[in-house]
LOKOL-27799 format. One record per residue (C-alpha): residue number from 1; residue in three letters; x, y, z. Coordinates in pm, whole numbers. Layout:
resi=NUM; resn=Ala; xx=X; yy=Y; zz=Z
...
//
This chain:
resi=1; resn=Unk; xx=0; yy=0; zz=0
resi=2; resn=Unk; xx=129; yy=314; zz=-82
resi=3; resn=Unk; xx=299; yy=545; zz=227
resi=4; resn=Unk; xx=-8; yy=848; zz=165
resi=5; resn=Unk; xx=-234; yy=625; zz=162
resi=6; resn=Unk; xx=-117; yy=451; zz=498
resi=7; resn=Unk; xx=-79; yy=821; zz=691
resi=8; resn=Unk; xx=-441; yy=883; zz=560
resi=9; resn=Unk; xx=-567; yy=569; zz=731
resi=10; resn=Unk; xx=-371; yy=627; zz=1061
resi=11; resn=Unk; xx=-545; yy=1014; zz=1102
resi=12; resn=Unk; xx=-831; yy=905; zz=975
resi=13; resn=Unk; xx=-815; yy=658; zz=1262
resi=14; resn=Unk; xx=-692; yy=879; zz=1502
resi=15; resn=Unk; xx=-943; yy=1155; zz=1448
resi=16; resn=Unk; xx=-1276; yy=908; zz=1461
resi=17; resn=Unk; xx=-1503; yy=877; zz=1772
resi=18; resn=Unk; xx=-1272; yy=649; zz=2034
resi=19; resn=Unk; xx=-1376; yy=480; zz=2337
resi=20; resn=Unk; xx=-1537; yy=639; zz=2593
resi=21; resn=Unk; xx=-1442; yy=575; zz=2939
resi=22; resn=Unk; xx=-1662; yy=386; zz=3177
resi=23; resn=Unk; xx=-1886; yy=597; zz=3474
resi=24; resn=Unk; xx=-1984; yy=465; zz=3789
resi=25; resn=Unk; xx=-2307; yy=628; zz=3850
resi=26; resn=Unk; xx=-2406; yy=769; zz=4207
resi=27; resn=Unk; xx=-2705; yy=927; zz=4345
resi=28; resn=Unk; xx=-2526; yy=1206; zz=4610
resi=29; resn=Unk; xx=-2824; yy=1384; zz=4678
resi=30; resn=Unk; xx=-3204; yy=1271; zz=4693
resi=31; resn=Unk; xx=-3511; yy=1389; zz=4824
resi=32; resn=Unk; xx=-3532; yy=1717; zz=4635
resi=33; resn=Unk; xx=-3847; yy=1841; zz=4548
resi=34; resn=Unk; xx=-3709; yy=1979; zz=4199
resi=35; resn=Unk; xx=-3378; yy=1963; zz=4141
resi=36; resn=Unk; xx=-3302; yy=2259; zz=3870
resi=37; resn=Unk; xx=-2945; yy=2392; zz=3897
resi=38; resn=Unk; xx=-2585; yy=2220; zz=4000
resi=39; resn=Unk; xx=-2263; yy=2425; zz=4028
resi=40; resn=Unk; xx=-1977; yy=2262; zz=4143
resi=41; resn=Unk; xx=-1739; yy=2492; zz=4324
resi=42; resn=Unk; xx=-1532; yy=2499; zz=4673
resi=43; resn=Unk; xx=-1697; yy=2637; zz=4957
resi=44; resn=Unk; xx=-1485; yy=2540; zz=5190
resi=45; resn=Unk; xx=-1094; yy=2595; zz=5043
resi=46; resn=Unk; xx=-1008; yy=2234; zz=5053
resi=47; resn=Unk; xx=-872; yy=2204; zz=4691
resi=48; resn=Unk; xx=-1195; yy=2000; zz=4610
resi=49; resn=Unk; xx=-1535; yy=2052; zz=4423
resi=50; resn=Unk; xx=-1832; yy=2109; zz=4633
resi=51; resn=Unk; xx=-2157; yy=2072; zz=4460
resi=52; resn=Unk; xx=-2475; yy=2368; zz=4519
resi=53; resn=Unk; xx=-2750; yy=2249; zz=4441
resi=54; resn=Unk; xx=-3086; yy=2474; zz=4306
resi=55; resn=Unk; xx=-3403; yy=2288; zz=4442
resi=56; resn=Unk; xx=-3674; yy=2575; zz=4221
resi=57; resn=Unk; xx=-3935; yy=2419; zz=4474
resi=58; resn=Unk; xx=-3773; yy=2448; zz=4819
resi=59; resn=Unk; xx=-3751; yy=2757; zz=5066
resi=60; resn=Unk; xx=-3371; yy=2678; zz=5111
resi=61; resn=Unk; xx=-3082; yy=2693; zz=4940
resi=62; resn=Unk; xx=-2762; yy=2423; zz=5040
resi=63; resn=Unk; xx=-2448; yy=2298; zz=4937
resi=64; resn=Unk; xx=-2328; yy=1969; zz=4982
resi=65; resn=Unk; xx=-1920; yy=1886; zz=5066
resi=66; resn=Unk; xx=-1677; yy=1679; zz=4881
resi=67; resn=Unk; xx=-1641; yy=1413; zz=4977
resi=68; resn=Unk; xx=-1909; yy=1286; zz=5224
resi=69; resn=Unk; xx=-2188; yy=1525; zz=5094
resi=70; resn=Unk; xx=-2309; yy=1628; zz=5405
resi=71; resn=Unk; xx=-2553; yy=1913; zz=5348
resi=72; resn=Unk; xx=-2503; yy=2235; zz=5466
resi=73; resn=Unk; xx=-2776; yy=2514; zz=5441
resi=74; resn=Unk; xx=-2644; yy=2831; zz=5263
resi=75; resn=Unk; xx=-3021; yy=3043; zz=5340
resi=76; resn=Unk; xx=-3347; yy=2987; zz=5378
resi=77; resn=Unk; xx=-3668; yy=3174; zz=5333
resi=78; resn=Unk; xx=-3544; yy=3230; zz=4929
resi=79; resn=Unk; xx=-3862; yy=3065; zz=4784
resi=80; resn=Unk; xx=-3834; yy=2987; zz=4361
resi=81; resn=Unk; xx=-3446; yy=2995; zz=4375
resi=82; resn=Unk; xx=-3378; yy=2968; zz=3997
resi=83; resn=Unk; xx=-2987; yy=3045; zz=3956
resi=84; resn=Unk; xx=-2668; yy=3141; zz=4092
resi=85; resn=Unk; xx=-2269; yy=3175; zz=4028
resi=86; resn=Unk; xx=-2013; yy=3151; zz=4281
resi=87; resn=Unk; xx=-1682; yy=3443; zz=4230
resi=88; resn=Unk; xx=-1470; yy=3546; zz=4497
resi=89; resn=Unk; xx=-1483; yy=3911; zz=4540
resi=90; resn=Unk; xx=-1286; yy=3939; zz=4822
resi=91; resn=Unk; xx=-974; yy=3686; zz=4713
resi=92; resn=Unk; xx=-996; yy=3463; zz=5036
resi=93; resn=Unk; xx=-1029; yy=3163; zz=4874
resi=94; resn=Unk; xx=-1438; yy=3092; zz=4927
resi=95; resn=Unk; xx=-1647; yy=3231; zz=4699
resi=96; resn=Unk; xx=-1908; yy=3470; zz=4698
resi=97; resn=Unk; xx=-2291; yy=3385; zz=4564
resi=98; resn=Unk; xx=-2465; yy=3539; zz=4337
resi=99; resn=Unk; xx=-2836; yy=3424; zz=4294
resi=100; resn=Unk; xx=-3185; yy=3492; zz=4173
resi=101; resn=Unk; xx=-3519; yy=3433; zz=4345
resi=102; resn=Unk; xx=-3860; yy=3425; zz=4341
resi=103; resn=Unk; xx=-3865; yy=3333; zz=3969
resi=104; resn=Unk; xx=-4190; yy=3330; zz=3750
resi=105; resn=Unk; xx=-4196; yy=3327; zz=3390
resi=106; resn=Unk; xx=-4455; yy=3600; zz=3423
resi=107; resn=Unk; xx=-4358; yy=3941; zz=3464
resi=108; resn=Unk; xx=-4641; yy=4037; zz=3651
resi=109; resn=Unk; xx=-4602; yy=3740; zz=3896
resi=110; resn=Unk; xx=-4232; yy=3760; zz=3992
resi=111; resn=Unk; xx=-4038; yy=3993; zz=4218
resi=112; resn=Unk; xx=-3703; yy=3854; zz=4087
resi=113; resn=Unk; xx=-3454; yy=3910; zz=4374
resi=114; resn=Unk; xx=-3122; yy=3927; zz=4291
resi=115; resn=Unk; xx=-2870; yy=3852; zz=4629
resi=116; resn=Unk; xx=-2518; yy=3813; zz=4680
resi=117; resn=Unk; xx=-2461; yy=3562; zz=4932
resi=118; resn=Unk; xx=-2147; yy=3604; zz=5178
resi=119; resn=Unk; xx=-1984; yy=3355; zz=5426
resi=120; resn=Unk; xx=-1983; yy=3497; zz=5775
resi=121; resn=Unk; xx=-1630; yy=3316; zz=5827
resi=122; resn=Unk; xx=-1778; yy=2895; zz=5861
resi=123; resn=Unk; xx=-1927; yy=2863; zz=5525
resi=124; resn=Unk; xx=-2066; yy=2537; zz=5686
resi=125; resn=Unk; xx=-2296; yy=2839; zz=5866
resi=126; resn=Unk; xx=-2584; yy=3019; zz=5698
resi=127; resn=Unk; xx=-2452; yy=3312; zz=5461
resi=128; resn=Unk; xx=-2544; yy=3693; zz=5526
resi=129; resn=Unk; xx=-2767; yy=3807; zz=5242
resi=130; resn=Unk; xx=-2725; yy=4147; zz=5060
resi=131; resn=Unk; xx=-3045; yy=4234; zz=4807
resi=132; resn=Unk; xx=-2839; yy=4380; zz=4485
resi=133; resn=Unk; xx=-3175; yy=4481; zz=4284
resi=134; resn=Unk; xx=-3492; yy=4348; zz=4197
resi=135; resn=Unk; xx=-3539; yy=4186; zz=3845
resi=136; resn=Unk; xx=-3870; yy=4031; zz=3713
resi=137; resn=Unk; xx=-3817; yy=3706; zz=3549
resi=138; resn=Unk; xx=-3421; yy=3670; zz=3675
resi=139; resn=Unk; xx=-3333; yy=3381; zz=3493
resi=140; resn=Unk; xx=-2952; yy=3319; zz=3432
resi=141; resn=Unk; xx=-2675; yy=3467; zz=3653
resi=142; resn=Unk; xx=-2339; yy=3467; zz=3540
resi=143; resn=Unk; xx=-1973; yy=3626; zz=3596
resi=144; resn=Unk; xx=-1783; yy=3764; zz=3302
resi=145; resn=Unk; xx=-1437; yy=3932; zz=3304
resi=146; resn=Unk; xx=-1504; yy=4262; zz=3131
resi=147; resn=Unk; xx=-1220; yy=4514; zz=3284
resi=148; resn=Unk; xx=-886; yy=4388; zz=3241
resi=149; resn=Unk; xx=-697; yy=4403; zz=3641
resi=150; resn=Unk; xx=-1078; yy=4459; zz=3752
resi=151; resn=Unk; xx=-1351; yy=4217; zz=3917
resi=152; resn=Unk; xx=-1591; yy=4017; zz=3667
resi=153; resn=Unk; xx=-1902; yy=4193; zz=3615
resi=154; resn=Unk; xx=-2217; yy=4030; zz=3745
resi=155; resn=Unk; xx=-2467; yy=3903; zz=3481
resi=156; resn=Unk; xx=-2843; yy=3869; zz=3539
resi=157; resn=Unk; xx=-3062; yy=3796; zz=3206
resi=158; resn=Unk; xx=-3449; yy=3773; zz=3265
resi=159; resn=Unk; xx=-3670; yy=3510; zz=3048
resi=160; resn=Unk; xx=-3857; yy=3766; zz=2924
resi=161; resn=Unk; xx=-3913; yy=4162; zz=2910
resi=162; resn=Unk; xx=-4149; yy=4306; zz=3152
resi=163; resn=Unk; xx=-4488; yy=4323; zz=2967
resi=164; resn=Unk; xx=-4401; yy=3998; zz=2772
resi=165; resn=Unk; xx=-4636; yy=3762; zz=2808
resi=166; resn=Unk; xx=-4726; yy=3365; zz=2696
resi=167; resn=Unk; xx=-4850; yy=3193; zz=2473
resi=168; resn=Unk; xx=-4648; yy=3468; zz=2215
resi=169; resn=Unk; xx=-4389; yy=3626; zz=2396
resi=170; resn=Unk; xx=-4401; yy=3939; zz=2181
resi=171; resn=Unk; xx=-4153; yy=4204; zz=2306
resi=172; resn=Unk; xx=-3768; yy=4285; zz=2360
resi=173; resn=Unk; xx=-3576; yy=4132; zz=2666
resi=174; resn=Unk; xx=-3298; yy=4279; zz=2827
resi=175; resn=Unk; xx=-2951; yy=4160; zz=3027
resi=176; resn=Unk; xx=-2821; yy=4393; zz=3299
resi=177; resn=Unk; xx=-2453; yy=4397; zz=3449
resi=178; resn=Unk; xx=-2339; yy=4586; zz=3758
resi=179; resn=Unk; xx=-1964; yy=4634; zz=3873
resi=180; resn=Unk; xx=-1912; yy=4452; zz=4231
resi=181; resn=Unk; xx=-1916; yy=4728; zz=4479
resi=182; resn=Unk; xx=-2146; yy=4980; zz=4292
resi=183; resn=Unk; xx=-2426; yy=4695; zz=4204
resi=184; resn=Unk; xx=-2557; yy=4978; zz=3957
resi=185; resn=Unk; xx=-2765; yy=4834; zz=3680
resi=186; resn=Unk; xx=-2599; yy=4875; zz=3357
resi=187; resn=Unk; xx=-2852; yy=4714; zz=3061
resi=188; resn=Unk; xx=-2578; yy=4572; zz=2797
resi=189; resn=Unk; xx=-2853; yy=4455; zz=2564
resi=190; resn=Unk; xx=-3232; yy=4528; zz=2471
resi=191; resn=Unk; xx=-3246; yy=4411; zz=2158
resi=192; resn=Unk; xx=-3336; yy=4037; zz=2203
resi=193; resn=Unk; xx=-3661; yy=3919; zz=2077
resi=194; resn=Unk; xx=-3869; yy=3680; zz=2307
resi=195; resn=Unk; xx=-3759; yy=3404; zz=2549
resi=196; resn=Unk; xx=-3392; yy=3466; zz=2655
resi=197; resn=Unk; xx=-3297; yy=3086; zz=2776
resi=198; resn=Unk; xx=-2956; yy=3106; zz=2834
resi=199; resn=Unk; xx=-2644; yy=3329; zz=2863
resi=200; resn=Unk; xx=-2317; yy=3178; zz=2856
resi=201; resn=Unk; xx=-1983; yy=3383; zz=2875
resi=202; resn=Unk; xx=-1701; yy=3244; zz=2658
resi=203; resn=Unk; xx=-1293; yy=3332; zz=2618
resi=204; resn=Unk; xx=-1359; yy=3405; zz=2256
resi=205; resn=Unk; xx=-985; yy=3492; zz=2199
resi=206; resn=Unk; xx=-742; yy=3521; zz=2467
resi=207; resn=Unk; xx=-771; yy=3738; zz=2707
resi=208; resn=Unk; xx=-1085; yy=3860; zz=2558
resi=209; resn=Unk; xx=-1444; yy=3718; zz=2656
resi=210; resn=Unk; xx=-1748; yy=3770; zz=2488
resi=211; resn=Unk; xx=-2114; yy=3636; zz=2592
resi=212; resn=Unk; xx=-2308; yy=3446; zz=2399
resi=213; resn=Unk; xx=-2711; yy=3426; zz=2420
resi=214; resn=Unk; xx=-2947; yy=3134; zz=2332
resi=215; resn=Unk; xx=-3319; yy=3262; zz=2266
resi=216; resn=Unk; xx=-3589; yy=3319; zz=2015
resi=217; resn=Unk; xx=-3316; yy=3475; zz=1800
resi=218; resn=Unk; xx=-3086; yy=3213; zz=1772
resi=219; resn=Unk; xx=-2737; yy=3217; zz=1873
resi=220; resn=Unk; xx=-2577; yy=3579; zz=1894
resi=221; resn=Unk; xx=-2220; yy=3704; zz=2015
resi=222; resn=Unk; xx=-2237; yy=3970; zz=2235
resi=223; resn=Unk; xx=-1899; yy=4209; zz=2252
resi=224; resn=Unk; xx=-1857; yy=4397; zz=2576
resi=225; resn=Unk; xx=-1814; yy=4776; zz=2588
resi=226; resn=Unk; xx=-1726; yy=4964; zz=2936
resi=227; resn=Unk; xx=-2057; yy=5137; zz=2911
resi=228; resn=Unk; xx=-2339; yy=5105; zz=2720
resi=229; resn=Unk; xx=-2483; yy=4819; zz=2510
resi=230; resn=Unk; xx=-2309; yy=4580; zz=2390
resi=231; resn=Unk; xx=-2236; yy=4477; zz=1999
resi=232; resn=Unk; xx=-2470; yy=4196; zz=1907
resi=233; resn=Unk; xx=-2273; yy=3956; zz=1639
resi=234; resn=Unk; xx=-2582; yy=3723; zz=1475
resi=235; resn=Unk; xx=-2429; yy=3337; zz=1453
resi=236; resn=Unk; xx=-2752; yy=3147; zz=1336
resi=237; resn=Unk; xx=-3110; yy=3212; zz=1369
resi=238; resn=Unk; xx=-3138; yy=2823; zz=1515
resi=239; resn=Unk; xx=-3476; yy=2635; zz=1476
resi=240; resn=Unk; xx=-3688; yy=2756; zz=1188
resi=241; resn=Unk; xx=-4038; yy=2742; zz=1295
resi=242; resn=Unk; xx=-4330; yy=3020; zz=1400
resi=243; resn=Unk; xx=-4196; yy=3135; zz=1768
resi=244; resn=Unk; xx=-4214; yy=2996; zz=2045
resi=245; resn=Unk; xx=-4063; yy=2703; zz=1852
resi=246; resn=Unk; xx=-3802; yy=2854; zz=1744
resi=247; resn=Unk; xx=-3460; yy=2962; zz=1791
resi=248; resn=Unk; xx=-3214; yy=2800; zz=2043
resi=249; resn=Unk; xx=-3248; yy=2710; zz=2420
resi=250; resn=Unk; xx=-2932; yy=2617; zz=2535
resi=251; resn=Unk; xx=-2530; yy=2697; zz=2411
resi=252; resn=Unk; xx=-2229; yy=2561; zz=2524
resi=253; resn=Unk; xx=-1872; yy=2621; zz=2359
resi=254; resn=Unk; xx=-1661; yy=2331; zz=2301
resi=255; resn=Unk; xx=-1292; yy=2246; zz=2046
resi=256; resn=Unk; xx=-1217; yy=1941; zz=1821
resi=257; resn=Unk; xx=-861; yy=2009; zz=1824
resi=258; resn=Unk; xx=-838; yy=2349; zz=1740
resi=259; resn=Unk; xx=-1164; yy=2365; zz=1600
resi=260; resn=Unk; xx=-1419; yy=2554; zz=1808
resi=261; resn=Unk; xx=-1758; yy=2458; zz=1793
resi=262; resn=Unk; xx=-2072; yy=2538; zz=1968
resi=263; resn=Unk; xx=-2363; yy=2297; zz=2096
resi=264; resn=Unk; xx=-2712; yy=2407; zz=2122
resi=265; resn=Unk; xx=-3061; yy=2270; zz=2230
resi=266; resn=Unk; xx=-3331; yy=2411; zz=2026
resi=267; resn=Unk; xx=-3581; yy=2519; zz=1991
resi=268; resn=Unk; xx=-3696; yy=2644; zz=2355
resi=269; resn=Unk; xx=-3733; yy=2342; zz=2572
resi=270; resn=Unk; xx=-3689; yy=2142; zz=2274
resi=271; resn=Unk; xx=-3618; yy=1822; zz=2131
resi=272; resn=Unk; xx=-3303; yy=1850; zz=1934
resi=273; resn=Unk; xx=-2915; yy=1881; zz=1984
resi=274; resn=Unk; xx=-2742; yy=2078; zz=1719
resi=275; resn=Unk; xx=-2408; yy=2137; zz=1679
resi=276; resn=Unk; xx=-2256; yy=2414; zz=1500
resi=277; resn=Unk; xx=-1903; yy=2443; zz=1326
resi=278; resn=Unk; xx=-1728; yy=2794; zz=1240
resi=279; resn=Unk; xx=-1626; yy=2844; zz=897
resi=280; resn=Unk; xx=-1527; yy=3100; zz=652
resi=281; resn=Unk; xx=-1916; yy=3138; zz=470
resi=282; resn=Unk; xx=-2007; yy=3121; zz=855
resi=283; resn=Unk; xx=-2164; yy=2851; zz=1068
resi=284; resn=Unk; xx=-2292; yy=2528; zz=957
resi=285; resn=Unk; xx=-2564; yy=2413; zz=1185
resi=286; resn=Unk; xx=-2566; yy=2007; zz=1222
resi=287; resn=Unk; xx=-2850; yy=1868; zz=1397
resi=288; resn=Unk; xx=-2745; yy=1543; zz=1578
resi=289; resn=Unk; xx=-3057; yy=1452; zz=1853
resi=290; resn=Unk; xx=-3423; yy=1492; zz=1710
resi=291; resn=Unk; xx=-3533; yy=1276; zz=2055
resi=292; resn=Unk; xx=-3534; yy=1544; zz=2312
resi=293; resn=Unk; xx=-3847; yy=1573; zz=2500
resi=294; resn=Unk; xx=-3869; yy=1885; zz=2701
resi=295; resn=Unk; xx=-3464; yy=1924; zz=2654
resi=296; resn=Unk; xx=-3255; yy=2148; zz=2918
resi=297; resn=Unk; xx=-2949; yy=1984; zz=3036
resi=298; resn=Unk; xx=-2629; yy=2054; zz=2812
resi=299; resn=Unk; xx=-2270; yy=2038; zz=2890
resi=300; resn=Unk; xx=-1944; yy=2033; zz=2695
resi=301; resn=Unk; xx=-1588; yy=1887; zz=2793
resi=302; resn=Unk; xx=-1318; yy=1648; zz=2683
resi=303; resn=Unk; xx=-1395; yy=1358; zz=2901
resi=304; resn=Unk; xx=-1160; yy=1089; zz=2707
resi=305; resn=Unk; xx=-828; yy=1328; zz=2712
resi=306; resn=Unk; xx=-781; yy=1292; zz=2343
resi=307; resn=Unk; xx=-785; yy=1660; zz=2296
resi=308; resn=Unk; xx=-1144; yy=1670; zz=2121
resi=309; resn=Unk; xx=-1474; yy=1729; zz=2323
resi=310; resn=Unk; xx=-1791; yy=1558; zz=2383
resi=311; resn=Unk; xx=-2122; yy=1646; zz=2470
resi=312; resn=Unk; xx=-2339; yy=1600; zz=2742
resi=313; resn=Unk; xx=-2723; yy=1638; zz=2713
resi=314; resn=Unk; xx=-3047; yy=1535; zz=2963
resi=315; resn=Unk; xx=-3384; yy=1622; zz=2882
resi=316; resn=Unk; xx=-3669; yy=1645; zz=3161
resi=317; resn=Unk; xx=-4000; yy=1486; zz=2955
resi=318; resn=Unk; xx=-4081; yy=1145; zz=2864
resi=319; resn=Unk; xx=-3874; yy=851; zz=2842
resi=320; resn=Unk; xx=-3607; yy=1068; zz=2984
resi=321; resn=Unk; xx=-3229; yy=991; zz=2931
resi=322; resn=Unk; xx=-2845; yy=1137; zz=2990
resi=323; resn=Unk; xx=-2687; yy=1089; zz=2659
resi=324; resn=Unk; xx=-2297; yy=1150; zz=2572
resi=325; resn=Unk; xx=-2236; yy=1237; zz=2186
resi=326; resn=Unk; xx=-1894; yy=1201; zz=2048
resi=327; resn=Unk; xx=-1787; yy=1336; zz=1670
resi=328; resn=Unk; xx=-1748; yy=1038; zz=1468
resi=329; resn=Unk; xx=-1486; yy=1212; zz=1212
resi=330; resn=Unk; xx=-1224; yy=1477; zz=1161
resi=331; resn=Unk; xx=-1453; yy=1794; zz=1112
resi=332; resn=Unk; xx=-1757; yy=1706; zz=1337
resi=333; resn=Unk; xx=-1996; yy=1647; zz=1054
resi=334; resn=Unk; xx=-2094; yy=1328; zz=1183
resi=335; resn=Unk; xx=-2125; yy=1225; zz=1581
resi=336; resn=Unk; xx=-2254; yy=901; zz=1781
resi=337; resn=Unk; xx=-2440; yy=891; zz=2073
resi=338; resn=Unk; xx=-2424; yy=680; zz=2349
resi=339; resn=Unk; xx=-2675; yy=699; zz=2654
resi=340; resn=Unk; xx=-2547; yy=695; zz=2976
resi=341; resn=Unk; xx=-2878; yy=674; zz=3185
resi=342; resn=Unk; xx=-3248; yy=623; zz=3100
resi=343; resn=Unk; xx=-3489; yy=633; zz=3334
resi=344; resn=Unk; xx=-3339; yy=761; zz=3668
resi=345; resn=Unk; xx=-3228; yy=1147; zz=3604
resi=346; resn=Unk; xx=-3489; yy=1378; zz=3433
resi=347; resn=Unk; xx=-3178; yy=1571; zz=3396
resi=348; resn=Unk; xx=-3200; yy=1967; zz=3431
resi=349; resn=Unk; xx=-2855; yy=2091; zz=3441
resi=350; resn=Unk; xx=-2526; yy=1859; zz=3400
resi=351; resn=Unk; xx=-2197; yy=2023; zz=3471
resi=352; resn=Unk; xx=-1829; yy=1864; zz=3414
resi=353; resn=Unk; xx=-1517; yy=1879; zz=3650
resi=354; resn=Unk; xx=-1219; yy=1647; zz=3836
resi=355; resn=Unk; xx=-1480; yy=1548; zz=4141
resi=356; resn=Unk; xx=-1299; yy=1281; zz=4292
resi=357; resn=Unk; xx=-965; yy=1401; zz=4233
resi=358; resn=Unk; xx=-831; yy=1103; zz=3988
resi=359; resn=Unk; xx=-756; yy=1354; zz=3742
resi=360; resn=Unk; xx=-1027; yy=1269; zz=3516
resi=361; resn=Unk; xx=-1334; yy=1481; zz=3410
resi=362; resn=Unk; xx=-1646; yy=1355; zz=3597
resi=363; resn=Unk; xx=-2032; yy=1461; zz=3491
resi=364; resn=Unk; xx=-2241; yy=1577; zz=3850
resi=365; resn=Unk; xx=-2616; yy=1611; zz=3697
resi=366; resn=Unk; xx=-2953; yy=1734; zz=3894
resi=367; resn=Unk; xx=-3265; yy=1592; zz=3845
resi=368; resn=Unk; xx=-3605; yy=1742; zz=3808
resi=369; resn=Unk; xx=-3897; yy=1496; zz=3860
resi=370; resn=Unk; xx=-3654; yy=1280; zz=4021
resi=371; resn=Unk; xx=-3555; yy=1484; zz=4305
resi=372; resn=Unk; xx=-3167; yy=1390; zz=4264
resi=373; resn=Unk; xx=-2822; yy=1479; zz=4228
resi=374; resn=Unk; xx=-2630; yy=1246; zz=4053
resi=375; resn=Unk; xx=-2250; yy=1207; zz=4034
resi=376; resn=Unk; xx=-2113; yy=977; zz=3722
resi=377; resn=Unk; xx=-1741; yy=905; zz=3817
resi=378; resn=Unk; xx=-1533; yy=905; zz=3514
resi=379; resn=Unk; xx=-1347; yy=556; zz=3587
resi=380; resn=Unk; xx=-1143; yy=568; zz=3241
resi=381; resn=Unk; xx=-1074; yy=307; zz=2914
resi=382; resn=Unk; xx=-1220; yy=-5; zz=2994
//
C-alpha cells in the first residue's frame, strides 16, 4: 500500500469517535423536590469541588461537601431559587454567591430578587444576604471578566421583558450587568426578541471574553463595551419554525482540536441537539438529537483526554435519558451517541469537573422529577 495512503488511514483513525471511558453512576443527593441547577465549586478551600444544588421548589438553598456530601444550608426563606454563580470578590479563597429568586416566567407574577450571598467566616454556617436589585423574570446569573486588572461583572438575564407575556412572547428582553461594589444596573442589551434561555460567557480569543445568548433569535455574540450596550454579532437564527418554537435554548462552547464549535438545544425546551461548526461562509448548523423531550441539560468537555470534546445532554419529559455524543470524524460532521442513563435522572442541568480528584473529568447532573443529584465518576478506558 502506498505510504499516503497509509498516513491517511492512521489520522483518519486517530481523528474518529474512540472509546469512551466507563462511569460509575451515584445518586449524592435525593429527596429534592425539583432539582433545577448544580454548580460545582469549593466552599470550603479544601482544593476540592463542592456541589450547590438549586431545588426551584424548596424555601432553602444548600451545598453539599466533597467528599461525604453532608448538606449544609447556605439560606433559607429564598422561595423559587432559579440560579446562581459563585466568584470570589474578596480573594480569600471561598467564593461569593450570586443568585436569583422568586422566579416566575410572568412578569407580573415575579419579584425577581437578585442577592449576593457572603460567608460569615464557617461557610458550613448560613450566609449573610445582601439584596443587589430586583429583576422580574431573573433567569440566568453569570460572571464575566469585562475590565482587564478589575472584578468580573455580574450578569443577570431575565426570560422575558417586563410586559411579555405567553402563549407569544411578543416584546424585547434585556440583560443587565453591575460592577461589584457599585451593584448599579448597567442594561448591555435590549435588543433580544422573546424568550432569553440562556447566557453563557465564553474566552472568545485570549484574554478577551465575549457572551453568547441562546433565545428566540438564535445564537448571537455579544462584545462587551465599558458602558453602554453591547455589539450583538448574529451566529444562526437556530430552529426555523413560527416562535415559540423557534430559535435556540441552550449553548455551550466546546474544540475538536483546534476547531471551536458550539452545541445548542433548540428550539426552547426542545427536542433536538445541534451542533454548529465555524467556517469561513459562517456557521454550519448540524443537527445530531431529534429525541429530546422537554430538553434542558447541556454540557461540553473532553472527558476521554484525546484533545477533542464531547457532549453531554439530559432532557426532563418522557422517556427521559443522559446521553454522551462524540464526533465520529475529523470535522464534526458526523457524531454518535451513546446513553449513559435512561430512566433515573430527568436531567435539568449537567456540569463537568475532576470530582474525585483522579484527574479525570467527571459529569455531577440534577434531576427534576426525580428529586436527585447524581455524580457519574469518570473511571477511564475499559
Amino acid at each position: 500500500m502506498p505510504l499516503l495512503i497509509v498516513l491517511m488511514l492512521l489520522v483518519t483513525a486517530s481523528v474518529g469517535a474512540g472509546e469512551l471511558p466507563s462511569f460509575r453512576q451515584t445518586n449524592i443527593v435525593t429527596g429534592l423536590k425539583m432539582g433545577y441547577q448544580v454548580v460545582l465549586a469549593d466552599l470550603n478551600a479544601d482544593g476540592k469541588p463542592d456541589v450547590v444544588v438549586v431545588d426551584e421548589r424548596s424555601d432553602e438553598l444548600a451545598w453539599y461537601e466533597n467528599p461525604s456530601w453532608q448538606r449544609h444550608i447556605i439560606a433559607t426563606e429564598v422561595p423559587r431559587v432559579i440560579n446562581l454563580e459563585c466568584q470570589d470578590l474578596n480573594g480569600d479563597g471561598i467564593p461569593e454567591i450570586a443568585m436569583a429568586h422568586y422566579f416566575e416566567s410572568n412578569p407580573d407574577r415575579s419579584a425577581g430578587d437578585v442577592l449576593l450571598l457572603e460567608h460569615d467566616g464557617d461557610p458550613r454556617k448560613p450566609w449573610r444576604k445582601r439584596p443587589i436589585d430586583r429583576v422580574a423574570t431573573a433567569h440566568r446569573i453569570r460572571w464575566i471578566p469585562v475590565e482587564a486588572g478589575k472584578p468580573s461583572w455580574l450578569l443577570v438575564a431575565p426570560i422575558v421583558g417586563e410586559k411579555v407575556y405567553a402563549p407569544e412572547f411578543e416584546g424585547k428582553v434585556p440583560i443587565y450587568a453591575y460592577r461589584p461594589g457599585e451593584w448599579k444596573r448597567m442594561r448591555i442589551s435590549g435588543s433580544l426578541n422573546g424568550v432569553l434561555h440562556s447566557i453563557h460567557p465564553v474566552e472568545w480569543e485570549p484574554g478577551q471574553w465575549h457572551l453568547l445568548t441562546a433565545s428566540f433569535d438564535g445564537l448571537q455574540r455579544l462584545v462587551p463595551r465599558p458602558e453602554g450596550e453591547w455589539t450583538h454579532i448574529p451566529l444562526h437564527p437556530g430552529y426555523a419554525e413560527p416562535c415559540p418554537r423557534c430559535g435556540t435554548s441552550e449553548v455551550k462552547e466546546g474544540y475538536l482540536g483546534k476547531q471551536r464549535f458550539l452545541a445548542t438545544i433548540e428550539p426552547w425546551h426542545g427536542n433536538i441537539v445541534a451542533v454548529y461548526l465555524e467556517g469561513r461562509q459562517g456557521w454550519k448548523r448540524v443537527v445530531i438529537e431529534e429525541g429530546m423531550v422537554n430538553g434542558h441539560a447541556l454540557a461540553v468537555a473532553d472527558l476521554d483526554g484525546d484533545g477533542r470534546a464531547e457532549i453531554v445532554g439530559s432532557f426532563r419529559g418522557q422517556d427521559f435519558r443522559l446521553s454522551v455524543y462524540q464526533a465520529a470524524d475529523a470535522d464534526g460532521a458526523t457524531w454518535n451517541r451513546t446513553i449513559l442513563n435512561e430512566g433515573k435522572l430527568a436531567g435539568a442541568d449537567c456540569k463537568i469537573a475532576d470530582i474525585t480528584g483522579n484527574g479525570r473529568p467527571d459529569i455531577v447532573c440534577s434531576g427534576a422529577s426525580t428529586g436527585n443529584v447524581m455524580l457519574l465518576e469518570n473511571l477511564g478506558k475499559p
